[in-house]
N, C-alpha and C positions, 0 to 999 in steps of 0.2 A: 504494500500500500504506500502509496506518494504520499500522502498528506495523513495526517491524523483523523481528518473529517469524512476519509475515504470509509474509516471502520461503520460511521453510523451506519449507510442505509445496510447493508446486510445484518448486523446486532439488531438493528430494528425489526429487519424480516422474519427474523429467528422469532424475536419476542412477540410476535404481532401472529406469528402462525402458532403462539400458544395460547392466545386470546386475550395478552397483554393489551393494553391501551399505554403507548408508546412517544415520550416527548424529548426532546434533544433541550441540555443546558438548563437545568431546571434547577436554581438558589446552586448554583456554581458544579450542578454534577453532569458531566455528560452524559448520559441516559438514564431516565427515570422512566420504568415500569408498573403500569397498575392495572390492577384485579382486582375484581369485587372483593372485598371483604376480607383481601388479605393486606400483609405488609409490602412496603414498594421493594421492585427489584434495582438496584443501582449497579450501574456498570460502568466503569471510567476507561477511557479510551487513551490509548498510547500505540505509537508505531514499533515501539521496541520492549522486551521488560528490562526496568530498571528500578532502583532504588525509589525513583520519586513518586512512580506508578504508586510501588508498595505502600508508601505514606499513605497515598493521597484514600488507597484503598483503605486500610488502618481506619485514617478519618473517619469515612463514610460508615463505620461499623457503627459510630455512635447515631446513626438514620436507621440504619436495617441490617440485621442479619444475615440478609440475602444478599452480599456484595460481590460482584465478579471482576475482575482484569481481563481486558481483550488487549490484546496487541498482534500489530501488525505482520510479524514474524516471526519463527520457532526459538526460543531462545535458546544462544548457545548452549548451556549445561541443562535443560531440560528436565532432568533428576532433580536437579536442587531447586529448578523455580516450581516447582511442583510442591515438591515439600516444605518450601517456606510459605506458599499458601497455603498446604492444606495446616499448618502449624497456628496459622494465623487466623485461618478459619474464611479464610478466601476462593471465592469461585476462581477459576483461568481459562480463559477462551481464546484461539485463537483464529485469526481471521483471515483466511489464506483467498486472493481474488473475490469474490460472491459468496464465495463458503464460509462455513461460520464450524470449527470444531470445540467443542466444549470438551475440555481434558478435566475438571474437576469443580464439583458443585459445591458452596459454602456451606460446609458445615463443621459444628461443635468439633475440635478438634480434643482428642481423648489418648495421651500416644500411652503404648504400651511399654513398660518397663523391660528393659534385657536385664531379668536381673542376673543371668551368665556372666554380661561385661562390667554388673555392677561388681560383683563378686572379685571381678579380677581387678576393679577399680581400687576395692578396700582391701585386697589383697597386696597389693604393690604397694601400696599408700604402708603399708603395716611392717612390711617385711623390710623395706627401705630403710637405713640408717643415714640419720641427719639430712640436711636436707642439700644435694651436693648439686641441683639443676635452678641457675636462676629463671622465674616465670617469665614465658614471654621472649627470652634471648634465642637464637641462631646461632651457633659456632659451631666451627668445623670440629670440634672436640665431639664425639656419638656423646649421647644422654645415658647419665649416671641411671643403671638401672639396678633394682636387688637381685637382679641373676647377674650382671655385670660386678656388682661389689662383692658378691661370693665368688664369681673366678676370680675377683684381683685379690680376694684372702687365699684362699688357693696357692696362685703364682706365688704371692708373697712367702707364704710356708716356704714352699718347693725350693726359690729361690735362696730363703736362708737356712733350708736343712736339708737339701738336696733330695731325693727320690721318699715317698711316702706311701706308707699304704689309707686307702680310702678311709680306714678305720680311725686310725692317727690324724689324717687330715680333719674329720668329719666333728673328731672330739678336740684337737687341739685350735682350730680356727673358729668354733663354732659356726661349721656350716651344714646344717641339712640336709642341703640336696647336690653333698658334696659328690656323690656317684653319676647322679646324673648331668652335672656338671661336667666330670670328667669326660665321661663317657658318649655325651653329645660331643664334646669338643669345638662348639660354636664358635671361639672363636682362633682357634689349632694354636694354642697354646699350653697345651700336655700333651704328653705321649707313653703308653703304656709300656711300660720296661718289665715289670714280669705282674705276677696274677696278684689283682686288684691290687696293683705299684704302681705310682705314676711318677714322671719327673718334667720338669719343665722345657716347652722349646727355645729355641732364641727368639724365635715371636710372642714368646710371652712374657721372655723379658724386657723386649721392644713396648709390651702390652705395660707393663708396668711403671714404667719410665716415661708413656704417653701420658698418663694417669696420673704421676708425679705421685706412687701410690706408697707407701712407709712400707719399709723391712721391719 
C-alpha cells in the first residue's frame, strides 16, 4: 500500500461485510466500527508495524476491547509482532492489495507458565556463586555460569594437585556434578588418564587464566 489511507477502503469492506456500520477518523481513530448493541471495533491504520502503531493501539484499549492493527505489509519478524499483540491483547491485520488477512483477534491475553524454564531459572539463580555477570553488559568474556564455575573448581584442583579421581575432586572442590562435568567435557579441558582419573589439558589451563580464576 502507497499511502496509509490506501488500508481504509478494504478494513472497511471487511467490516461492512460483517454488518458493521463503518466510519473513517472518528475523535482521532482511524476506523471506528459499530453494531447494534455491542462495543465499537477500533482499528488504527499504518503502512508498516512499528512501535508507534503499538502505542497508539495500547491507547485505544482504554475505548474498546476490541482493538486491531492493520498495516500495510508483512512485518519483518512476524513471530514477534504476533506475540507482542497477542501479549497486549491486540487484534493484527494485514492488508495485502484489496485483501484484508486477519492473523489475530483481540483478546484477554492469559500466557501460560513454563514452569520447566522456570525451574531452570531458580535453579541457576541458586547454584551460582556470587554474582560474577554484570546486568545488561556484552563482553567478549562467555557469561559466568554454575556449570562454568564448577569446571573452573575443577581445572583449579587439577591444576594444583595434578591428576584426581572424581571422588576426590567431587569432595575436595565441592562440586556435585563433578562426573558429569568431566565427562561431558564441554569445554575439552580434562582428559581421562585412567578409571574415573582425570587431569587437566593445556586448554584448560588457557580456561583458567581466561577467567583470571584463583589456585
Amino acid at each position: 500500500m502507497a499511502l496509509e489511507s490506501d488500508l481504509y477502503g478494504p478494513v472497511k469492506a471487511l467490516l461492512e461485510g460483517q454488518g458493521y456500520d463503518v466510519k473513517g477518523e472518528v475523535r482521532g481513530c482511524d476506523v471506528v466500527a459499530l453494531r447494534s448493541g455491542e462495543p465499537p471495533v477500533i482499528v488504527e491504520l499504518k503502512r508498516s508495524f512499528g512501535l508507534t502503531l503499538v502505542l497508539q493501539g495500547i491507547d485505544r484499549l482504554s475505548l474498546s476491547d476490541t482493538v486491531y492493527l492493520a498495516v500495510g505489509a508483512w512485518p519483518k519478524n512476524l513471530g514477534d509482532a504476533t506475540k507482542l499483540c497477542r501479549r497486549l491483547g491486540l487484534g493484527l491485520m494485514i492488508v495485502a492489495t484489496e485483501r484484508v488477512e486477519v492473523l489475530l483477534d483481540p483478546l484477554p491475553y492469559r500466557p501460560r507458565k513454563n514452569t520447566r524454564k522456570a525451574a531452570r531459572l531458580i535453579g541457576e539463580h541458586a547454584r551460582r556463586v556470587g554474582d560474577p555477570n554484570r546486568g545488561g553488559s556484552s563482553t567478549k568474556v562467555p557469561m559466568m555460569t554454575a556449570y562454568r564455575q564448577q569446571a573452573l573448581r575443577i581445572a583449579a584442583l587439577l591444576a594444583r594437585d595434578g591428576a584426581m579421581t572424581i571422588g576426590a575432586l567431587r569432595q575436595a572442590g565441592d562440586v556435585p556434578d563433578a562426573a558429569a562435568i568431566l565427562q561431558r567435557d564441554a569445554y575439552g579441558w580434562f582428559e581421562r588418564v585412567a578409571r574415573a582419573t582425570y587431569a587437566l589439558t593445556p586448554e584448560g589451563r588457557r580456561g583458567l587464566e581466561r577467567f583470571a580464576w584463583p589456585l
